[in-house]
PASEBA-1860 file (N, C-alpha, C; in nm, 3 decimals):
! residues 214
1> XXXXXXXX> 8.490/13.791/9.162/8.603/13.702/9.139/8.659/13.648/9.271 ~ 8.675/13.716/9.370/8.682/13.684/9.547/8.584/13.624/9.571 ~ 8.519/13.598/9.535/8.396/13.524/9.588/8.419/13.359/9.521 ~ 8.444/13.379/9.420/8.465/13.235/9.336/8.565/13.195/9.379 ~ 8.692/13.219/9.418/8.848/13.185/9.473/8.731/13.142/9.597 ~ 8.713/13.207/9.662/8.734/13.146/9.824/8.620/13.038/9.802 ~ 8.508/13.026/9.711/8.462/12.899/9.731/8.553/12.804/9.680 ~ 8.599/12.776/9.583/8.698/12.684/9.484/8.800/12.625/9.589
9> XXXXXXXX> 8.821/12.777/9.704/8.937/12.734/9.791/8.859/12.626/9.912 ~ 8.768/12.660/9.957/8.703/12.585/10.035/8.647/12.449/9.981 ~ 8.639/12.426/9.863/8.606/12.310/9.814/8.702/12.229/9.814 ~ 8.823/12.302/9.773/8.983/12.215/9.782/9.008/12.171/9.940 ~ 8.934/12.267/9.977/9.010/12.227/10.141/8.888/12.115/10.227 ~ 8.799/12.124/10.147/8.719/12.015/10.195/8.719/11.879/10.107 ~ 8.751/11.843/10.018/8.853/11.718/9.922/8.980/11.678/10.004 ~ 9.020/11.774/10.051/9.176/11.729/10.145/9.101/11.676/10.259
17> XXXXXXXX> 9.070/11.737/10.348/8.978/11.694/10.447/8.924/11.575/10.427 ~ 8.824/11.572/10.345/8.759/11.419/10.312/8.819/11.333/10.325 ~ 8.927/11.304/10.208/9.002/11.214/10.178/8.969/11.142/10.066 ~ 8.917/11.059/10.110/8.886/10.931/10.021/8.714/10.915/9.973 ~ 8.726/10.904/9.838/8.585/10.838/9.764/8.517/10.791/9.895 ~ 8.346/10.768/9.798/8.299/10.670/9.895/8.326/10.511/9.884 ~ 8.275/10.484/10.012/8.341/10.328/10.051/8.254/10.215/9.956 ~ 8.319/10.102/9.911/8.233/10.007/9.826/8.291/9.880/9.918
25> XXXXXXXX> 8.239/9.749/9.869/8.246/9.675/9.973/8.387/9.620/9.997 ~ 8.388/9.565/10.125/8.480/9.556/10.187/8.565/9.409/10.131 ~ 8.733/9.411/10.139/8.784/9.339/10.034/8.776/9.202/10.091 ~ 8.751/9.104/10.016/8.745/8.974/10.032/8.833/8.870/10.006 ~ 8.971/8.833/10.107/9.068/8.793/10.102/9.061/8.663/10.039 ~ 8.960/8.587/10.060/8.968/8.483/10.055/8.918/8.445/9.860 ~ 8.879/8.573/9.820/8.836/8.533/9.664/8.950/8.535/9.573 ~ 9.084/8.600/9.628/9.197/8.569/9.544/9.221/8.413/9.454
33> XXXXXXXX> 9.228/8.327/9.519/9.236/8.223/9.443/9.173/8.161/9.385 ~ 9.028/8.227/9.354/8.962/8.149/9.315/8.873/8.268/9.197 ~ 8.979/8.403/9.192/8.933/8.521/9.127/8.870/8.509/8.977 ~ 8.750/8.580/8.984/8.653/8.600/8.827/8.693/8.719/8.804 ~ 8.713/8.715/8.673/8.817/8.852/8.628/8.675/8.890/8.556 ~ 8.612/9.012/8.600/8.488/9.109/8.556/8.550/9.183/8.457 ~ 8.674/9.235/8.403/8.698/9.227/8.271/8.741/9.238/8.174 ~ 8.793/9.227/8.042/8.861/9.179/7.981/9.013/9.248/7.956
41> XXXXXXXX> 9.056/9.181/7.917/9.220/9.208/7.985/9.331/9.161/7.879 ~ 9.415/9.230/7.855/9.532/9.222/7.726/9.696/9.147/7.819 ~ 9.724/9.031/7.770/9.816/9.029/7.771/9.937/9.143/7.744 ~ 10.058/9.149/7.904/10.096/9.254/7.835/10.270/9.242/7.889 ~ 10.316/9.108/7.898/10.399/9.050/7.933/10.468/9.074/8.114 ~ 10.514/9.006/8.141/10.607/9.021/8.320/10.787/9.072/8.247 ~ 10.758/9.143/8.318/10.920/9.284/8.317/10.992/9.161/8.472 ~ 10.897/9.115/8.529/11.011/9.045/8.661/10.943/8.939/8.716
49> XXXXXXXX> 10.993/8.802/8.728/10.899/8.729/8.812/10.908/8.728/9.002 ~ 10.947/8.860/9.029/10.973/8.840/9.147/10.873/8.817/9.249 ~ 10.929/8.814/9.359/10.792/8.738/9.463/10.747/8.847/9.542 ~ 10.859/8.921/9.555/10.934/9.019/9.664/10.761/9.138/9.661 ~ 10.713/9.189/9.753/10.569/9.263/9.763/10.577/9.360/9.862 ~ 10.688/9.445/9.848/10.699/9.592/9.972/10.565/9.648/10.019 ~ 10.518/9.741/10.065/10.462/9.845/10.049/10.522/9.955/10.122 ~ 10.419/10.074/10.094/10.434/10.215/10.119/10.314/10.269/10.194
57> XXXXXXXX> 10.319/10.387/10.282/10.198/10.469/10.316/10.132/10.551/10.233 ~ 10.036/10.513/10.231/9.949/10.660/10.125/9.971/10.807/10.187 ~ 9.969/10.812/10.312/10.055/10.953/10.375/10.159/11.010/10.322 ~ 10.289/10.931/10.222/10.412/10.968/10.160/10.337/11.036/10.035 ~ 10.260/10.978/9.993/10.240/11.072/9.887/10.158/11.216/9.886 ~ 10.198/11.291/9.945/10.245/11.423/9.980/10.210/11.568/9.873 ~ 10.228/11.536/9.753/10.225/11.649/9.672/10.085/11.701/9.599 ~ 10.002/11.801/9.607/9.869/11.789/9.559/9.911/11.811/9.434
65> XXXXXXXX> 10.009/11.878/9.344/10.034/11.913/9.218/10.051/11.773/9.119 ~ 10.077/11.639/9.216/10.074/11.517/9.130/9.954/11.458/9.133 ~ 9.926/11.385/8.971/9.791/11.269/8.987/9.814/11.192/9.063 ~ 9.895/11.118/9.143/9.834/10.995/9.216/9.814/11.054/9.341 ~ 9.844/11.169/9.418/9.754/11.241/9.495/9.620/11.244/9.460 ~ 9.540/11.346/9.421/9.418/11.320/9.368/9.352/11.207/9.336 ~ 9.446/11.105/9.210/9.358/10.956/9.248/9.327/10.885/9.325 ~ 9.387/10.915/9.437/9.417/10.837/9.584/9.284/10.879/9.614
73> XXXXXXXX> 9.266/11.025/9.626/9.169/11.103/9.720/9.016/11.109/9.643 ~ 9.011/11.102/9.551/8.887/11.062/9.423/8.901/10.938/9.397 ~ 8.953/10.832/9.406/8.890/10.683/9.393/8.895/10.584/9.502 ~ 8.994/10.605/9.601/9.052/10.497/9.639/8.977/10.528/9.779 ~ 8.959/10.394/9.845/8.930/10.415/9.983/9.033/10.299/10.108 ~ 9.012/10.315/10.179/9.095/10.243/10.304/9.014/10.120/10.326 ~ 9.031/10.003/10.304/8.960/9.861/10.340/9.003/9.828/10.510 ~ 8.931/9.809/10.539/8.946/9.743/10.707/9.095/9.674/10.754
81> XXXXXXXX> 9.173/9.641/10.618/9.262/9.552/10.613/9.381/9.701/10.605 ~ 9.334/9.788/10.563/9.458/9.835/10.523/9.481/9.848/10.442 ~ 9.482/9.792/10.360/9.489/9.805/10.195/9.388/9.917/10.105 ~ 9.450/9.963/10.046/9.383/10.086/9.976/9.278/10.006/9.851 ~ 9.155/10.036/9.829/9.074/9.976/9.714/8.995/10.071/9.638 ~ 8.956/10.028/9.567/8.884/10.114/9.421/8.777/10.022/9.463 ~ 8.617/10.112/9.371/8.453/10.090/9.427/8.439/9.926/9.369 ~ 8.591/9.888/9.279/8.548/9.695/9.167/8.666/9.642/9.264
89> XXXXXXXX> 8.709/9.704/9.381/8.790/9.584/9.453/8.930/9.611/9.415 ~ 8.996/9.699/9.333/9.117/9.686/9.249/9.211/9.722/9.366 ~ 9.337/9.647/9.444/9.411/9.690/9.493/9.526/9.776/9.466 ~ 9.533/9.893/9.547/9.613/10.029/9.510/9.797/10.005/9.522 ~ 9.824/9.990/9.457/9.982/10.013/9.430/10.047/10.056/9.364 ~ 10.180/10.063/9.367/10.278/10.123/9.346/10.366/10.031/9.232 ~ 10.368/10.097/9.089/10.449/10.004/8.981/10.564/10.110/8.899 ~ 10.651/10.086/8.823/10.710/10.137/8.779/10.668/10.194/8.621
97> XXXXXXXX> 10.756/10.277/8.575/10.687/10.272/8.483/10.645/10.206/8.339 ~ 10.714/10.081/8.336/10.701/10.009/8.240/10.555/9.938/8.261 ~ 10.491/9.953/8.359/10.320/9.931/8.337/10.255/10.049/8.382 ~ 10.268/10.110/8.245/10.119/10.188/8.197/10.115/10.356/8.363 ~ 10.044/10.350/8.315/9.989/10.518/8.401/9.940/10.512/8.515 ~ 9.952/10.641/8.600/9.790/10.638/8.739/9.684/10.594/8.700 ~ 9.597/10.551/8.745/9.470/10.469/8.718/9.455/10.338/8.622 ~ 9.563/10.279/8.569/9.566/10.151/8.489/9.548/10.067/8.537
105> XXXXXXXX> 9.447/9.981/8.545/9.455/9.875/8.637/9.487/9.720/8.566 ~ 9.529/9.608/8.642/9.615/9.523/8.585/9.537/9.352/8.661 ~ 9.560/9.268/8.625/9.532/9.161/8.668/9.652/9.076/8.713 ~ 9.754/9.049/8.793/9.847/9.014/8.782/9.833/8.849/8.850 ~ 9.894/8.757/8.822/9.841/8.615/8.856/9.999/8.584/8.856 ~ 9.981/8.468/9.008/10.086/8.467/9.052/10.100/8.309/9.002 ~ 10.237/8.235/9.054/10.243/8.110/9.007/10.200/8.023/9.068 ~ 10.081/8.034/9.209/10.005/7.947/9.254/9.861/7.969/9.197
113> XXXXXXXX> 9.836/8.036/9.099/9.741/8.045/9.068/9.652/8.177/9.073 ~ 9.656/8.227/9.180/9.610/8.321/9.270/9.604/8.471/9.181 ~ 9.514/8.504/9.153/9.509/8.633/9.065/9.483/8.787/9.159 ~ 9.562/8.843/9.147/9.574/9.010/9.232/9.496/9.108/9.114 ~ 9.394/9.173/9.154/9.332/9.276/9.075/9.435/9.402/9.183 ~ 9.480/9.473/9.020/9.548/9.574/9.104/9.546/9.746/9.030 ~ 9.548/9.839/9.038/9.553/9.984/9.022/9.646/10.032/9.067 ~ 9.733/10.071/8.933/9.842/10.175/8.975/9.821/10.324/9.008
121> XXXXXXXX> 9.831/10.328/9.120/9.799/10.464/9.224/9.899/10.506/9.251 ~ 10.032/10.481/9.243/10.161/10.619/9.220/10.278/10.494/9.153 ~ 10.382/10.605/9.130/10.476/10.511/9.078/10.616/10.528/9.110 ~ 10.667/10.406/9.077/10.800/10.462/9.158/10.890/10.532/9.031 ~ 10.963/10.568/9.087/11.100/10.640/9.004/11.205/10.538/8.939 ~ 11.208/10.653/8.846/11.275/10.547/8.745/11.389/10.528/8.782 ~ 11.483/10.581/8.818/11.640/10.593/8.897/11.606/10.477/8.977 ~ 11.475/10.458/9.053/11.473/10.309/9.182/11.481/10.217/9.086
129> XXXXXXXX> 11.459/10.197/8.960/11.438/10.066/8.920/11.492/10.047/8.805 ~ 11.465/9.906/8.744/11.548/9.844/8.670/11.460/9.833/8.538 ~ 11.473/9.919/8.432/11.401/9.934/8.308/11.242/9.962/8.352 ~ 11.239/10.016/8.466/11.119/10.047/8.492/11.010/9.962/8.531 ~ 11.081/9.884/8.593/11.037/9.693/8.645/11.022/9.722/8.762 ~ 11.150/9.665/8.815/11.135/9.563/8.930/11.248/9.669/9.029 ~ 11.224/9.714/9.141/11.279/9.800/9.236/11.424/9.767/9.215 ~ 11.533/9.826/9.252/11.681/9.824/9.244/11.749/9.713/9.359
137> XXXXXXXX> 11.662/9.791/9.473/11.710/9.735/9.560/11.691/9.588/9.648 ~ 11.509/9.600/9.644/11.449/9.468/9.692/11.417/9.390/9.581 ~ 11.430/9.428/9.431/11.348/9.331/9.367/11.156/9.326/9.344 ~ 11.140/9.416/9.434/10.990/9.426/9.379/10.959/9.493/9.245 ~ 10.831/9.463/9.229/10.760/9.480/9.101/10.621/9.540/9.196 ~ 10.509/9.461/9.247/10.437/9.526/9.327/10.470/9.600/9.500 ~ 10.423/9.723/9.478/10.465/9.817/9.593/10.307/9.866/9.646 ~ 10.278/9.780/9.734/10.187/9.786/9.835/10.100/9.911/9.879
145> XXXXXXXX> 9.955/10.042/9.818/9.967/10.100/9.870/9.856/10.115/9.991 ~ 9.890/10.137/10.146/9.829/10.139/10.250/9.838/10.226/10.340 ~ 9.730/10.187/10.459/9.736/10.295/10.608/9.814/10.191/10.664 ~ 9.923/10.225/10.700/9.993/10.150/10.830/9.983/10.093/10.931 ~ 9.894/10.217/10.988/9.807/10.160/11.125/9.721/10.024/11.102 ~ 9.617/10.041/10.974/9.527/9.950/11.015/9.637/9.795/10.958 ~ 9.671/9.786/10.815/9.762/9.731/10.785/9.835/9.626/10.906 ~ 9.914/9.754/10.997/9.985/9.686/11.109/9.865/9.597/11.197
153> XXXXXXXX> 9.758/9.629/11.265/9.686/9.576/11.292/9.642/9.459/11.263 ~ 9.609/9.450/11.108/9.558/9.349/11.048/9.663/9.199/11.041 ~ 9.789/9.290/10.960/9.892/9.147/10.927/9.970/9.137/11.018 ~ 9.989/9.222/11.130/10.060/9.219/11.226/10.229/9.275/11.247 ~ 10.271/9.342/11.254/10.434/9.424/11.318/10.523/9.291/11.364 ~ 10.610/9.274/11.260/10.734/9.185/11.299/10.816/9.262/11.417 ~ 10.932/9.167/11.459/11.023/9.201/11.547/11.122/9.369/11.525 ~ 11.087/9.352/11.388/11.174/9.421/11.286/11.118/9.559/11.273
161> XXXXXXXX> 11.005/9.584/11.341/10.897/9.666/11.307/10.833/9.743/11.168 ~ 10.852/9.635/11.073/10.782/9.649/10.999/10.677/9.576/10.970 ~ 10.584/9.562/10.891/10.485/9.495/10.866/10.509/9.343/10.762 ~ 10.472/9.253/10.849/10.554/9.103/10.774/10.663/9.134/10.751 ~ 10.711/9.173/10.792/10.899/9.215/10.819/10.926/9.277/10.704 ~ 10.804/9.360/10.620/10.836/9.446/10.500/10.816/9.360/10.352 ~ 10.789/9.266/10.371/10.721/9.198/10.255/10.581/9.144/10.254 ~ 10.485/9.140/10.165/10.338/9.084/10.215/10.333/8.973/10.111
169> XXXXXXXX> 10.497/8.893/10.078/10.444/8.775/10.014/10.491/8.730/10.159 ~ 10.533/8.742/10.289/10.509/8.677/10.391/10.365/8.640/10.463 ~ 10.246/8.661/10.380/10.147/8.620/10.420/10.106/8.515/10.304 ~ 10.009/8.413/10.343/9.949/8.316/10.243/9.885/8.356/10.147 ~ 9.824/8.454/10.190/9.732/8.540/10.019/9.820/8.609/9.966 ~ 9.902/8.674/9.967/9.958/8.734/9.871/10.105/8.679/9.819 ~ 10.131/8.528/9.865/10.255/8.436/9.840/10.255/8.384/9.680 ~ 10.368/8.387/9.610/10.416/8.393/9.531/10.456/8.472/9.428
177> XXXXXXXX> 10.516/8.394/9.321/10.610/8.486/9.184/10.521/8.529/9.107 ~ 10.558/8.609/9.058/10.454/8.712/8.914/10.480/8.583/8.802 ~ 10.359/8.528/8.760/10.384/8.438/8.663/10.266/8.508/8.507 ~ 10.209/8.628/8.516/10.138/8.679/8.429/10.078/8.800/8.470 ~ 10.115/8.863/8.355/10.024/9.052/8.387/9.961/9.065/8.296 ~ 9.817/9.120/8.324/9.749/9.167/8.252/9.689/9.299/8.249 ~ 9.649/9.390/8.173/9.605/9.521/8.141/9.439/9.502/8.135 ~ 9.413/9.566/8.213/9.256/9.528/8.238/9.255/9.622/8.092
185> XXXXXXXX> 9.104/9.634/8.049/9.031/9.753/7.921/8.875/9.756/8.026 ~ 8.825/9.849/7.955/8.739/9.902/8.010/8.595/9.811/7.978 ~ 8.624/9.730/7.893/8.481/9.612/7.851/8.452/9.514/7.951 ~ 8.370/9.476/7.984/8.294/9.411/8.064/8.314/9.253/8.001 ~ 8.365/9.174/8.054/8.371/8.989/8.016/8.230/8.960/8.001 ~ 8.209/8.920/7.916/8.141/8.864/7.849/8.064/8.721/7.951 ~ 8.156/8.686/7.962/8.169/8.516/8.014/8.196/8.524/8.148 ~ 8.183/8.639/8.223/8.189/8.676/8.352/8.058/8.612/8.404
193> XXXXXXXX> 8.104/8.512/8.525/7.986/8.445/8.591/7.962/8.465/8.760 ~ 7.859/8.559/8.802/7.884/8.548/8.943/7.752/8.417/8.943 ~ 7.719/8.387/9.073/7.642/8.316/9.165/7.526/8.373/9.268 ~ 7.430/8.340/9.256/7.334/8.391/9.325/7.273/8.290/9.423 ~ 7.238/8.349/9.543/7.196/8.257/9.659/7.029/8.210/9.621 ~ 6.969/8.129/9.621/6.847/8.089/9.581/6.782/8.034/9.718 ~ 6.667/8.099/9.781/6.600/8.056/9.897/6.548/7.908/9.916 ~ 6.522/7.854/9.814/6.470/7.708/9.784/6.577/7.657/9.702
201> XXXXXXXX> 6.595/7.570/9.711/6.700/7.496/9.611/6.610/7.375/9.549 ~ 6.548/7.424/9.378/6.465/7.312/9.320/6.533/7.335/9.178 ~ 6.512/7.231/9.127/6.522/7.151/9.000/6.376/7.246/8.902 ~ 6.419/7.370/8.897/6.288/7.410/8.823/6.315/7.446/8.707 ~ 6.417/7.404/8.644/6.515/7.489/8.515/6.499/7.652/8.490 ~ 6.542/7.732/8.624/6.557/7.831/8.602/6.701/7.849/8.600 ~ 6.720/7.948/8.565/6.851/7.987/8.545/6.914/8.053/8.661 ~ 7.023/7.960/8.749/7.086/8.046/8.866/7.171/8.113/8.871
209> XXXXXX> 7.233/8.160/8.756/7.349/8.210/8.704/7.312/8.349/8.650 ~ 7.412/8.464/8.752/7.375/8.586/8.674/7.464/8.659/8.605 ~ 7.505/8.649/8.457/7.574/8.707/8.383/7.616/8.855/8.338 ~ 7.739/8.892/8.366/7.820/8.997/8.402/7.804/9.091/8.250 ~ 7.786/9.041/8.158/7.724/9.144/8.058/7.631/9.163/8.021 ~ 7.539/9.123/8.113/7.375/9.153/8.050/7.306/9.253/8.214
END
């Protein structure tokens, strides 16, 4: 029975150690506005249209006895940017609880168009917020979750020393109001279309299109 504890214990202590899943590819800023939603997804109404986009350190979340510890450390990895991601790209944040659980992930589309794939990876408290919406104090709805360091690096340390002076709708990709949320499901779109690079470019009626449910 000592023998099984101290491996179990060493396995825990090498999960802490680790950290994070393995890495999937690296996030691609520039596909926001022009995002293919891989898949299908329930209307599930906006609790706030705010613009307002805090974040937090994944370091605060602190407690191994909670799930979004563990989900952090079993799905999520650190993107070059800073930003925390899942192996389909889903950015890691922080929602209240009027959307859904740890690991729910959401499609949220802003009013320029611009669609955020996102995963709720901890949540805030209900005392911070307003029916379980939108933060008390700033008005957020999405709460940013990241490494600081690289983060700071990437979007750069205001005067203020925070990062975009503590909001990341101060950058162009992530600018504007919540104009639609969606609840991803676990089915695959149908009508999901990526693009494939073709070495010759001829008129041979093949098909260049490779479809996301087959």
């Amino acid at each position: 029975m000592k023998k099984v504890k101290a491996i179990l214990l060493a396995l825990a202590v090498l999960l802490l150690l680790g950290g994070f899943g393995d890495d999937g590819e690296n996030l691609d800023m520039a596909s926001f506005g022009d995002y293919q939603k891989e898949y299908e997804s329930v209307d599930v109404g906006v609790c706030s249209y705010s613009s307002v986009k805090t974040y937090m350190d994944y370091r605060a979340v602190t407690s191994p006895s909670s799930t979004q510890y563990w989900y952090i450390r079993r799905y999520m990895y650190v993107d070059p940017t800073g930003l925390l991601i899942d192996e389909d790209g889903f950015i890691g944040v922080a929602l209240g609880s009027y959307y859904g659980v740890i690991g729910d992930r959401y499609y949220f589309t802003l009013d320029n168009g611009t669609v955020l794939p996102v995963v709720k990876i901890d949540e805030k408290a209900d005392e911070d917020t307003l029916d379980g919406c939108n933060h008390g104090e700033d008005g957020s709805v999405i709460e940013f979750v990241i490494d600081k360091d690289l983060a700071g690096n990437y979007f750069g340390v205001w005067e203020n020393g925070l990062i975009l002076s503590g909001n990341f709708n101060n950058t162009e990709v992530f600018r504007g109001s919540i104009a639609k949320v969606e609840k991803v499901t676990g089915e695959k779109n149908e009508h999901y279309v990526t693009y494939e690079e073709k070495e010759e470019t001829a008129f041979d009626n093949e098909d260049i299109f490779s479809y996301g449910g087959y």
